[in-house]
DSSP file (Angstrom, degrees, kcal/mol; ACC not computed):
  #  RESIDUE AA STRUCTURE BP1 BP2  ACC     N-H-->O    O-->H-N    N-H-->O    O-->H-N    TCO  KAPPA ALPHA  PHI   PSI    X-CA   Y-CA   Z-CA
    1    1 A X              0   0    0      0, 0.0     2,-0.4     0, 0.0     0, 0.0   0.000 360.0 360.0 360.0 125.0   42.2   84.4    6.9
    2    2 A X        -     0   0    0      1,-0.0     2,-0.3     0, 0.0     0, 0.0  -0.850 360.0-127.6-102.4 138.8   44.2   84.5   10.1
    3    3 A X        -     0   0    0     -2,-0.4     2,-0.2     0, 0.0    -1,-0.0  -0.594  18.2-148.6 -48.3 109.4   47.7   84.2   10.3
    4    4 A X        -     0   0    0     -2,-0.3     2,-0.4     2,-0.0     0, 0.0  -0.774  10.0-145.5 -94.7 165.3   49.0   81.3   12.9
    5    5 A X        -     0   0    0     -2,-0.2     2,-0.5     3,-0.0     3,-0.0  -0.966  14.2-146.6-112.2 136.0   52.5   82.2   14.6
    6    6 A X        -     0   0    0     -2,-0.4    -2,-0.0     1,-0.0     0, 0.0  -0.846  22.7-108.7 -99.9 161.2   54.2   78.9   15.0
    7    7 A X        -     0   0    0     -2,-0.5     2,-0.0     1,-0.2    -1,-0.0  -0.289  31.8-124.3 -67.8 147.8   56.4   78.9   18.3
    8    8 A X        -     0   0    0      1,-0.1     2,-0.8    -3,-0.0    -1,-0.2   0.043  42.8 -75.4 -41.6-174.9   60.1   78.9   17.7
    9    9 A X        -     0   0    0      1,-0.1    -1,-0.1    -2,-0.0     0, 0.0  -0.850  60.4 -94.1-117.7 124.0   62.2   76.1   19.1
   10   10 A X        -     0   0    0     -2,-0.8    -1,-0.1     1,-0.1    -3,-0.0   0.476  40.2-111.8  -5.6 121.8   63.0   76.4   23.0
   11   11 A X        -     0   0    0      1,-0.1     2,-0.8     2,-0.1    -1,-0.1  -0.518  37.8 -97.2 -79.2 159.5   66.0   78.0   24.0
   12   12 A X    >   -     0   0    0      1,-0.1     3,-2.0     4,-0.1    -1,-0.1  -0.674  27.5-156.1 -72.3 105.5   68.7   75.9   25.6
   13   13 A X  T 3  S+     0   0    0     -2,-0.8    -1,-0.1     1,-0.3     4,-0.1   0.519  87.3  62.6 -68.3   8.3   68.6   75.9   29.3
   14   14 A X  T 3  S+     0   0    0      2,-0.1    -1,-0.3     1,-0.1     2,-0.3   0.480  96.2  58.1-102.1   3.8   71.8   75.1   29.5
   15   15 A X  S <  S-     0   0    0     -3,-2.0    -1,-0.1     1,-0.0     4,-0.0  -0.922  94.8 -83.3-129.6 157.1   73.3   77.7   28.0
   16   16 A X    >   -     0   0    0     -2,-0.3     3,-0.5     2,-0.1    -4,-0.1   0.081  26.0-145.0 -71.2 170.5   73.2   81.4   28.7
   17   17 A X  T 3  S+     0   0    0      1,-0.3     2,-1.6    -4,-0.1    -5,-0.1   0.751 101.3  30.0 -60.0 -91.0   70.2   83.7   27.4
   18   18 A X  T >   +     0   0    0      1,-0.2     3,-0.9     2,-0.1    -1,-0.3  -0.578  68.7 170.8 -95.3  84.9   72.3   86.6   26.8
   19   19 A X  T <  S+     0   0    0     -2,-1.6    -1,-0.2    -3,-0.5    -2,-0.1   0.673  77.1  61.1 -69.3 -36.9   76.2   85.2   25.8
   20   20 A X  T 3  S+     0   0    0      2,-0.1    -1,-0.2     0, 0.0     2,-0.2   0.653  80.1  83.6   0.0 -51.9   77.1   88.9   24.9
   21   21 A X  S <  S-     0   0    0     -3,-0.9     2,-0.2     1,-0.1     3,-0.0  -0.439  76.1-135.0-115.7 148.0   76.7   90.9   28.0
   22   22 A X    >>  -     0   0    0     -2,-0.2     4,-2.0     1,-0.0     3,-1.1  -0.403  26.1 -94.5 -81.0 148.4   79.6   90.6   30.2
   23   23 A X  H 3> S+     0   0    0      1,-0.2     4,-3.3    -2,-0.2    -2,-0.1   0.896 125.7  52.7 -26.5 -60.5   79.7   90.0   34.0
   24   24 A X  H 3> S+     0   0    0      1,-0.2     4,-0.9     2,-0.2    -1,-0.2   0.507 108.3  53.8 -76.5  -2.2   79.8   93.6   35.0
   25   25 A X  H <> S+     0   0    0     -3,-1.1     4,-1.4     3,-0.1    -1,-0.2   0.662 113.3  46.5 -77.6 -39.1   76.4   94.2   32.5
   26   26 A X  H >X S+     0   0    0     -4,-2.0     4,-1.1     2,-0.2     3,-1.1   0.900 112.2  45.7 -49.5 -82.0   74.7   91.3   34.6
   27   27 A X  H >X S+     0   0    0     -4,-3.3     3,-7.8     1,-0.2     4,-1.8   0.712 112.9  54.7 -15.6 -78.9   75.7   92.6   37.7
   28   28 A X  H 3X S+     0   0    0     -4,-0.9     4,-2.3     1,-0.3     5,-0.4   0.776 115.7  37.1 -10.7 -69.3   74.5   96.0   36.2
   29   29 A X  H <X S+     0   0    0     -4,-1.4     4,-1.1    -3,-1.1    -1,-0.3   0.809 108.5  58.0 -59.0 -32.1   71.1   94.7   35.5
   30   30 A X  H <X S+     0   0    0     -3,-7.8     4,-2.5    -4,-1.1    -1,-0.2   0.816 102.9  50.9 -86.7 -31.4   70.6   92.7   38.0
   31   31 A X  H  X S+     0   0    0     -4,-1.8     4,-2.4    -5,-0.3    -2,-0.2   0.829 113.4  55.1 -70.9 -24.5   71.0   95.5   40.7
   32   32 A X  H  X S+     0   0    0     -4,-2.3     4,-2.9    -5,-0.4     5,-0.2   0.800 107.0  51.4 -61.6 -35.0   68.4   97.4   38.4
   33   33 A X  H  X S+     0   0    0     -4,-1.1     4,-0.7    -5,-0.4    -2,-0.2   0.932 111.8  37.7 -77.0 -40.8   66.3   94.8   38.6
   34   34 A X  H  < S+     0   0    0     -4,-2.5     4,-0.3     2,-0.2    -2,-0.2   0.676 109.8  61.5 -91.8 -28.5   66.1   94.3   41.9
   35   35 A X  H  X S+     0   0    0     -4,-2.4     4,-2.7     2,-0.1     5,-0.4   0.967 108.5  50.7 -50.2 -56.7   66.2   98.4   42.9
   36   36 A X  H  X S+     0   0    0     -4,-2.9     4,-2.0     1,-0.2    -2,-0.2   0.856 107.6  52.7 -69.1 -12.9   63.1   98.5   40.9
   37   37 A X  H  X S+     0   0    0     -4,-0.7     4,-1.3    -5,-0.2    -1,-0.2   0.665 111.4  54.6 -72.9 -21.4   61.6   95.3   43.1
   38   38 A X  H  > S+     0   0    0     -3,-0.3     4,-2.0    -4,-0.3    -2,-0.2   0.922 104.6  40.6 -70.4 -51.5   62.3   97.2   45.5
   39   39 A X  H  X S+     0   0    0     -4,-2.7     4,-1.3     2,-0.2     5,-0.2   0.836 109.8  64.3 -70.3 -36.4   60.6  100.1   44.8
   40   40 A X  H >X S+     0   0    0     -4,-2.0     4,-2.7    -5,-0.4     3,-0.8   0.972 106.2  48.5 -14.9 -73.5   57.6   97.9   43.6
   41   41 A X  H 3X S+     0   0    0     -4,-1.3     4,-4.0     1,-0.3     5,-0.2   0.873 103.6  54.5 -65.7 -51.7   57.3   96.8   47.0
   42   42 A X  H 3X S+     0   0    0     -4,-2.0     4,-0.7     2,-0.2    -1,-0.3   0.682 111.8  49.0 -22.1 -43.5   57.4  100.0   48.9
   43   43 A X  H XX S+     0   0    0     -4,-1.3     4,-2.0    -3,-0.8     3,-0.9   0.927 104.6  49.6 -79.3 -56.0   54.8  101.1   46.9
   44   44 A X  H >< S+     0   0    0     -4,-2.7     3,-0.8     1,-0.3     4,-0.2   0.879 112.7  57.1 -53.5 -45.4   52.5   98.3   47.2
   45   45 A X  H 3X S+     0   0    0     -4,-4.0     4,-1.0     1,-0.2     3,-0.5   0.788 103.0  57.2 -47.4 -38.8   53.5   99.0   51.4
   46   46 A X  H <X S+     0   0    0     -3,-0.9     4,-0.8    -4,-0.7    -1,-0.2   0.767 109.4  39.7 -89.5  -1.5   52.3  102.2   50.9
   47   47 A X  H << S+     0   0    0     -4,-2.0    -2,-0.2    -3,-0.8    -1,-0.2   0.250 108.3  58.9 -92.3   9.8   48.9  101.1   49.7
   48   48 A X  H  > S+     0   0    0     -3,-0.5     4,-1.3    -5,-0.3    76,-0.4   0.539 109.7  44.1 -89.6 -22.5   48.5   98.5   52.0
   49   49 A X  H  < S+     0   0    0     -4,-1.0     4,-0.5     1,-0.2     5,-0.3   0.954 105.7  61.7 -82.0 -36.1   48.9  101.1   55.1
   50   50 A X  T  X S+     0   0    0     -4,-0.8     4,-0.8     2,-0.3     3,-0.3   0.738 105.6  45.2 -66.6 -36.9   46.8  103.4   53.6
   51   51 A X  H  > S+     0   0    0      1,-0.2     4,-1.3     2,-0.2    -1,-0.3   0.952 104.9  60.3 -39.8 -56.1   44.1  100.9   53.8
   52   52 A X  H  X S+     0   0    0     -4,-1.3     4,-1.7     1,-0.2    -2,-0.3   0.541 111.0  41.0 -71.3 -26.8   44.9  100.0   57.1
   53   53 A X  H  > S+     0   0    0     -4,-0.5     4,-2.9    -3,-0.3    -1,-0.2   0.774 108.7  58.3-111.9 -27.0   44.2  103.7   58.2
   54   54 A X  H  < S+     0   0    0     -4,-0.8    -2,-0.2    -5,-0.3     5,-0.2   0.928 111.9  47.1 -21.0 -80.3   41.0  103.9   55.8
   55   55 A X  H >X S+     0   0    0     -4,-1.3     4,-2.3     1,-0.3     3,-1.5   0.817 113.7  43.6 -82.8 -67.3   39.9  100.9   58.1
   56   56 A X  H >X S+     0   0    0     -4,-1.7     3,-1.3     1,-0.2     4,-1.2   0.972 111.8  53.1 -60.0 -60.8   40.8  102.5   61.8
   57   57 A X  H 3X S+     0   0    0     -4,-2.9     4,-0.7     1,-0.3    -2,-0.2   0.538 108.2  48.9 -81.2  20.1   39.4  105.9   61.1
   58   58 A X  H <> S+     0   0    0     -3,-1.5     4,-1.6     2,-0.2    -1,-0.3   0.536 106.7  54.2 -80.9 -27.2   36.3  104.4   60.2
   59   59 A X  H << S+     0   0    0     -4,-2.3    59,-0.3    -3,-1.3    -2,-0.2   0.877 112.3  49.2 -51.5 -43.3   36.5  102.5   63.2
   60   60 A X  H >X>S+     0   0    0     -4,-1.2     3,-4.4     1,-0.2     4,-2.9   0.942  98.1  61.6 -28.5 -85.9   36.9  105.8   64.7
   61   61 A X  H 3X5S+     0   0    0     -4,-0.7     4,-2.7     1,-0.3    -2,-0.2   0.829 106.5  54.9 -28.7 -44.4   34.0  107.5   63.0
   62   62 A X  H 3X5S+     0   0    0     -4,-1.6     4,-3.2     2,-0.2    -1,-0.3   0.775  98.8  51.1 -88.7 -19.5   32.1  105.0   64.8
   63   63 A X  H <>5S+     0   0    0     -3,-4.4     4,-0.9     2,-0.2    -2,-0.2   0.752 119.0  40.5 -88.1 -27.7   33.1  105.4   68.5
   64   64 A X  H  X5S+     0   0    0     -4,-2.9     4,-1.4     2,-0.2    -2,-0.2   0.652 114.8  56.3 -93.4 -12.3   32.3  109.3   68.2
   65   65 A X  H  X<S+     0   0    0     -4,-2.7     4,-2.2    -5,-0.6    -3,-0.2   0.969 120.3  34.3 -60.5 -56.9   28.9  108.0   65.8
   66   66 A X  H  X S+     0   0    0     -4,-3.2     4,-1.4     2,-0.2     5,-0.3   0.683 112.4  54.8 -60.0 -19.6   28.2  106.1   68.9
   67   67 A X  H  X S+     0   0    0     -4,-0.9     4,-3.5     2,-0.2    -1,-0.2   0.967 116.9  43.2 -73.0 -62.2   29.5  108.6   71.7
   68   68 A X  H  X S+     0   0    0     -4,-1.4     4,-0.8     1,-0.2    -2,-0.2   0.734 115.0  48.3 -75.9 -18.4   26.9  111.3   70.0
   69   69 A X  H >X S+     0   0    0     -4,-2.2     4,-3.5     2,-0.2     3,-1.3   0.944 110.3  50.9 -37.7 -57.8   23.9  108.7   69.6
   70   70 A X  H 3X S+     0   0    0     -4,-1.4     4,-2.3     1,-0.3     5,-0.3   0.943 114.3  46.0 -71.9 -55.5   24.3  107.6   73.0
   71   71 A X  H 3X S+     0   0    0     -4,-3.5     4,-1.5    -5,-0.3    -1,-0.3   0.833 114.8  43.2 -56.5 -30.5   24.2  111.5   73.9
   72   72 A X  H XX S+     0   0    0     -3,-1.3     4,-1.9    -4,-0.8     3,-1.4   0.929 110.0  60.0 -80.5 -57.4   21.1  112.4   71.7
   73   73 A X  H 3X>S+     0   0    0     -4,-3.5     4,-2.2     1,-0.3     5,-0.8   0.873 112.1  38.5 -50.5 -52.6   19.3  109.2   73.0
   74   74 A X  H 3<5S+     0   0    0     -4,-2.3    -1,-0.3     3,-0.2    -2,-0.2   0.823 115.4  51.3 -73.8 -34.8   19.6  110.5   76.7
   75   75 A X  H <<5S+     0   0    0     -4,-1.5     4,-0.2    -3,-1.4    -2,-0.2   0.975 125.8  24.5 -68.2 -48.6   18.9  114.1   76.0
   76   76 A X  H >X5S+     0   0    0     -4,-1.9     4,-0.9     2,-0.1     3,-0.6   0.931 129.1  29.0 -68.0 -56.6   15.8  113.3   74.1
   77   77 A X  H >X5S+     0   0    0     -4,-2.2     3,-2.4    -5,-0.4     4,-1.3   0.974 108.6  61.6 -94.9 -38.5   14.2  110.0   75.0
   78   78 A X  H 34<S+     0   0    0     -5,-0.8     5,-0.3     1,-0.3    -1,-0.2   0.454 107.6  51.0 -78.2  -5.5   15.2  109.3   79.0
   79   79 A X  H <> S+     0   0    0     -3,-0.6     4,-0.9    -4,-0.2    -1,-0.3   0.847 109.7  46.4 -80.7 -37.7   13.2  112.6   79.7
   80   80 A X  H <X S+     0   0    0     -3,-2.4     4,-2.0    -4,-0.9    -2,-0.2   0.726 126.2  31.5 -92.4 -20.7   10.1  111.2   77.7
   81   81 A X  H  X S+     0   0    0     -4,-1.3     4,-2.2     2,-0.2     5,-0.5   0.928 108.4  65.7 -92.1 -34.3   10.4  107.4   79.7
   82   82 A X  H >> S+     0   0    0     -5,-0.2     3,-4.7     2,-0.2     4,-1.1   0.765 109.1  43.9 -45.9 -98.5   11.8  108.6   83.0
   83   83 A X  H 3X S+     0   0    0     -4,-0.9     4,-1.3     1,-0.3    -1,-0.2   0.451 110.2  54.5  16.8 -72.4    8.3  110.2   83.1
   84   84 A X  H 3X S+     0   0    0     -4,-2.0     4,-1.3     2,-0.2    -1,-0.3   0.735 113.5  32.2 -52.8 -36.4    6.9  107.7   82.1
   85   85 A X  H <X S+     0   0    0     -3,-4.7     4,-2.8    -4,-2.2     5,-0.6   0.874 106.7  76.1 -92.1 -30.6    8.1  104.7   84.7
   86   86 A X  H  X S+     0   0    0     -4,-1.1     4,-2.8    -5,-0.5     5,-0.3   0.918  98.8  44.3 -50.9 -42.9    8.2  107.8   87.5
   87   87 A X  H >< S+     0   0    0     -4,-1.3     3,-2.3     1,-0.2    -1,-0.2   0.977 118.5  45.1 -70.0 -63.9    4.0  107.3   87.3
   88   88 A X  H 3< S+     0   0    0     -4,-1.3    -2,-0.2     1,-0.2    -1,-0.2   0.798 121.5  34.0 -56.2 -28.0    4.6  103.5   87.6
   89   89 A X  H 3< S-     0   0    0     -4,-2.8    -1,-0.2     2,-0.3    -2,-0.2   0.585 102.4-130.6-102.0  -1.1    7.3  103.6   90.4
   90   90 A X  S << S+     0   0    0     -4,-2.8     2,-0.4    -3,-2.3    -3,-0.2   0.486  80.4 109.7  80.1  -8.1    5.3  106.9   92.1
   91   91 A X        -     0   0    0     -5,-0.3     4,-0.5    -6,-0.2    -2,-0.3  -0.955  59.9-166.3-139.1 135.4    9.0  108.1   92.0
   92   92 A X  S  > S+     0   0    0     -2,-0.4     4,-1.5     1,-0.2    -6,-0.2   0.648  88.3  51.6-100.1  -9.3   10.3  110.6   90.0
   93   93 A X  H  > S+     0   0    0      2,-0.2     4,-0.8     1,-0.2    -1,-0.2   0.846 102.6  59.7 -80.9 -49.4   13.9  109.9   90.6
   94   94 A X  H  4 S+     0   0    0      2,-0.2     4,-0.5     1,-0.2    -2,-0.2   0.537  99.4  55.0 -48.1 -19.3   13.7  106.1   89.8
   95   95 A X  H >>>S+     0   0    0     -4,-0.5     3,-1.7     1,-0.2     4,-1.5   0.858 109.1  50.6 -75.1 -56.6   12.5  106.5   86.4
   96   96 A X  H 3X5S+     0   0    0     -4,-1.5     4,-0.8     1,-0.2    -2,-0.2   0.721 111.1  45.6 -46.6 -11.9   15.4  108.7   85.9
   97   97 A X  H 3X5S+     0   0    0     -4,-0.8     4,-0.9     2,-0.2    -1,-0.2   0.735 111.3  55.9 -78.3 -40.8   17.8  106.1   87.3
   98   98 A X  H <>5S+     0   0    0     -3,-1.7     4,-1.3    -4,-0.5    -2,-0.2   0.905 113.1  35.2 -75.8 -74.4   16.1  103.5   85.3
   99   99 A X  H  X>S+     0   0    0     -4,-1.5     4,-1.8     1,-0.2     5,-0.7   0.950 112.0  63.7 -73.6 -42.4   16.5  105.2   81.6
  100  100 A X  H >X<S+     0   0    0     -4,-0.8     4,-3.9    -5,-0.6     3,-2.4   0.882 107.2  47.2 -38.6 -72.1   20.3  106.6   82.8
  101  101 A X  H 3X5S+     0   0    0     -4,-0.9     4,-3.2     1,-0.3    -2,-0.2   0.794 111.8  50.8 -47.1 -69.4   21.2  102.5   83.1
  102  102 A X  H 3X5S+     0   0    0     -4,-1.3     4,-0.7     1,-0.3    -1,-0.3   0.569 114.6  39.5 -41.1 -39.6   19.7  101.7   79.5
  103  103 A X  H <X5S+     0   0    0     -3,-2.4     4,-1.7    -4,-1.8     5,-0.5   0.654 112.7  54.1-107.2 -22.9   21.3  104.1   77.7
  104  104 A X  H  X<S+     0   0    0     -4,-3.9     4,-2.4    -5,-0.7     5,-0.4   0.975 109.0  50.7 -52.4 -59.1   24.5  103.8   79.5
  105  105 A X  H  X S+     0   0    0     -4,-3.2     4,-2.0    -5,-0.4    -2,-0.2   0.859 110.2  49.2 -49.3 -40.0   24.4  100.3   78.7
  106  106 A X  H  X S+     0   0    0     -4,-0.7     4,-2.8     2,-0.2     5,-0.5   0.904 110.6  47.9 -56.6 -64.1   23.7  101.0   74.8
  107  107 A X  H  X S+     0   0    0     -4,-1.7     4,-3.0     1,-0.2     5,-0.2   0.983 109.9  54.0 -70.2 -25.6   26.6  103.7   74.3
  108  108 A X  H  X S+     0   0    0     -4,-2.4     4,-1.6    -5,-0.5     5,-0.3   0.972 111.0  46.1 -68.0 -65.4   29.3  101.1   76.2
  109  109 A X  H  X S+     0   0    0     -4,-2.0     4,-1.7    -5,-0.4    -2,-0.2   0.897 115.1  47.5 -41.2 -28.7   28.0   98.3   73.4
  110  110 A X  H  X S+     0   0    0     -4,-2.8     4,-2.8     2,-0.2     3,-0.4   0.960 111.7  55.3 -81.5 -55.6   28.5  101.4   70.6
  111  111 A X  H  X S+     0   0    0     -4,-3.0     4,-3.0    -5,-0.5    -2,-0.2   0.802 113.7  36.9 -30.5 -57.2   31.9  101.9   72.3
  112  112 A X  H  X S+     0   0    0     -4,-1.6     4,-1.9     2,-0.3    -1,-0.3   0.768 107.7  55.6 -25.8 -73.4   33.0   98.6   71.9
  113  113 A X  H  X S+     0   0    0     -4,-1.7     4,-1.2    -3,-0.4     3,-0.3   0.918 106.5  57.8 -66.5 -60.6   31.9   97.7   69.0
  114  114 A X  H  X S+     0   0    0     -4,-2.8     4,-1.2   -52,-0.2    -2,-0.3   0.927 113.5  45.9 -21.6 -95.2   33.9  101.0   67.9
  115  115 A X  H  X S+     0   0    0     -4,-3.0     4,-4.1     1,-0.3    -1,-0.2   0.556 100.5  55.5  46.5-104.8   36.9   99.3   69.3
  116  116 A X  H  X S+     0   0    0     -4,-1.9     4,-0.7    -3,-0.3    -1,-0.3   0.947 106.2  50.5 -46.4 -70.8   36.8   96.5   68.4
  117  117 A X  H  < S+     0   0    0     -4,-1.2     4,-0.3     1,-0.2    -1,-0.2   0.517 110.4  56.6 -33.2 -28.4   36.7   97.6   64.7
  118  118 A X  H >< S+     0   0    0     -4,-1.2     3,-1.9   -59,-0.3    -2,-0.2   0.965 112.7  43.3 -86.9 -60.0   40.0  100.1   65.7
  119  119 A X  H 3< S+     0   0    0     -4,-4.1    -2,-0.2     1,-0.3    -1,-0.2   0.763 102.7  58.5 -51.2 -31.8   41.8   96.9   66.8
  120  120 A X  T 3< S+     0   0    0     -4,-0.7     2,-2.8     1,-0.1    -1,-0.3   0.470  83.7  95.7 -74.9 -16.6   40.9   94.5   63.9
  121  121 A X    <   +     0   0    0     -3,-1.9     2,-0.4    -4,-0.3    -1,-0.1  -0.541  61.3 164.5 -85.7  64.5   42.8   97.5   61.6
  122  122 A X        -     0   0    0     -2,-2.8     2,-0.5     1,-0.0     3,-0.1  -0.887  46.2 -94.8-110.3 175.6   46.0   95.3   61.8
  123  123 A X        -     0   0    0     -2,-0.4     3,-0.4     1,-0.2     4,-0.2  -0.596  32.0-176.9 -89.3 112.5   48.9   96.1   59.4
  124  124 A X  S >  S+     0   0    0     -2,-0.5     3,-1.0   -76,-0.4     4,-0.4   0.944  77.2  85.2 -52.1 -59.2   48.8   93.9   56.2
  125  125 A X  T 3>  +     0   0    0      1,-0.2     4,-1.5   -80,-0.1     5,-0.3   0.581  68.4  78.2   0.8 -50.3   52.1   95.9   55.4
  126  126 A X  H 3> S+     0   0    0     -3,-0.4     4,-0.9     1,-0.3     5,-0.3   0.919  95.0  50.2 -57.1 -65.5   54.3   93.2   57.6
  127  127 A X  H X> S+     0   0    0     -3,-1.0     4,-2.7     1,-0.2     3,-1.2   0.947 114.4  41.1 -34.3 -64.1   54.2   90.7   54.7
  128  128 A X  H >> S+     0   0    0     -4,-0.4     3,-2.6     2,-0.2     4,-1.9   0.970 109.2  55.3 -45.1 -64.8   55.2   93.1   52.3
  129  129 A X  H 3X S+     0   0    0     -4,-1.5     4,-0.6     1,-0.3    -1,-0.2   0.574 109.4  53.6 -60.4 -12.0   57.8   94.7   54.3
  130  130 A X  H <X S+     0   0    0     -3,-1.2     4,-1.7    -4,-0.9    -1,-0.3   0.651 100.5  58.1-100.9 -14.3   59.4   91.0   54.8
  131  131 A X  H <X S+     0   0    0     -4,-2.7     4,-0.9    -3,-2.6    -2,-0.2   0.725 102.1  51.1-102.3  -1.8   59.5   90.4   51.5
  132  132 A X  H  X S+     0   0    0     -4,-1.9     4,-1.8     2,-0.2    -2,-0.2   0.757 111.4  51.4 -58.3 -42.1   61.8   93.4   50.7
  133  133 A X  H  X S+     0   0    0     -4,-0.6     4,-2.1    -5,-0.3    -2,-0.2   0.934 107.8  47.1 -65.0 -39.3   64.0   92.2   53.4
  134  134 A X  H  X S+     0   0    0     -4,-1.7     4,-3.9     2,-0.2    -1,-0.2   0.893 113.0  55.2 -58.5 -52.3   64.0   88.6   51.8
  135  135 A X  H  X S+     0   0    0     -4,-0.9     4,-1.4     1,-0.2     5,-0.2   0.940 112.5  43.3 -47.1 -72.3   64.9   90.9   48.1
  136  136 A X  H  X S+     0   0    0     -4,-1.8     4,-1.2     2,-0.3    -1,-0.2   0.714 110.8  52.5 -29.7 -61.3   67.9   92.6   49.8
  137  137 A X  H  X S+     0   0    0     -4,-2.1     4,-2.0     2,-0.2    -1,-0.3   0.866 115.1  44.7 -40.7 -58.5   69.2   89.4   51.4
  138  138 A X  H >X S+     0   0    0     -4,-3.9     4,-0.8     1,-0.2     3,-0.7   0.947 112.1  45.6 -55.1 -75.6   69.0   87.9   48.1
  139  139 A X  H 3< S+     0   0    0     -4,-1.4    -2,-0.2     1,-0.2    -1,-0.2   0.546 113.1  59.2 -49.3 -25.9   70.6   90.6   46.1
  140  140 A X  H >< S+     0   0    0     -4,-1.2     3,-2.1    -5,-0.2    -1,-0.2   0.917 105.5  45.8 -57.0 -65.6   73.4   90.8   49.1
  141  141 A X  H X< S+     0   0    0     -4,-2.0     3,-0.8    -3,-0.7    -2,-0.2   0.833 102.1  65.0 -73.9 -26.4   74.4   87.5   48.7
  142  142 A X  T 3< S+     0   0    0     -4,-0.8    -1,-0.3     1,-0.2    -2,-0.2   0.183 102.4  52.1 -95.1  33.2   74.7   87.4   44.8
  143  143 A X  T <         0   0    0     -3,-2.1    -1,-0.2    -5,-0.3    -2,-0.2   0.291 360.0 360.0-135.0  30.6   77.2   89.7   44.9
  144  144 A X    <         0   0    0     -3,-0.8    -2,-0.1    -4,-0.2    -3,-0.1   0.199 360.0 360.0-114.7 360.0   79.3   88.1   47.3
């Protein structure tokens, strides 16, 4: 058999919650309250940045993944194609010329793309950090 709870009856908004507590115990409370909203928010700003840097130094990670692909790909394979085009063009210099372009062209797309990803890293923080300013403001002004 379960127990139902039935609601009590609504408090009156029109009167205060806590008719006891004195002005200076509001104040009191209310600056508590709003130091710990504070601190809330601060935290939550410092896991929002800490994302945000998560985010760029993989963004990182990616411009030196691509800098050292780009580097392997040209020590290894432009030796084995140069070769190769040097019999089609009779010239041994033109093959090399040929695979140099290709893989240039490749590690500037890796670069990029690297970039990009570092720019796209912008700071969610701003939100947060405005709505601390907005707390303050408030709490400023009810105690004037």
């Amino acid at each position: 058999m379960s127990a139902t709870v039935q609601p009590g009856p609504l408090p009156d908004p029109t009167q205060p919650v806590e008719p006891d507590q004195s002005l200076g115990e509001l104040v009191n409370r209310m600056t508590t309250d709003v130091g710990r909203l504070v601190s809330t928010q601060i935290e939550l700003a410092k896991v929002e940045i800490k994302d945000e840097v998560v985010r760029a130094g993989k963004g990182a990670g990616m411009v030196g993944g691509g800098g050292l692909v780009a580097f392997v790909a040209v020590l290894l394979l432009s030796f084995a194609i140069a070769y190769w085009l040097a019999d089609a063009f009779d010239d041994l210099g033109s093959g090399f010329l040929v695979v140099g372009l290709v893989y240039a062209a490749v590690a500037a797309f890796l670069v990029l793309k690297g970039k990009q990803q570092i720019s796209s890293a912008a700071p969610v923080a701003e939100q947060t950090i405005e709505s601390i300013k907005e707390d303050v403001e408030w709490a400023r002004q009810q105690r004037t």
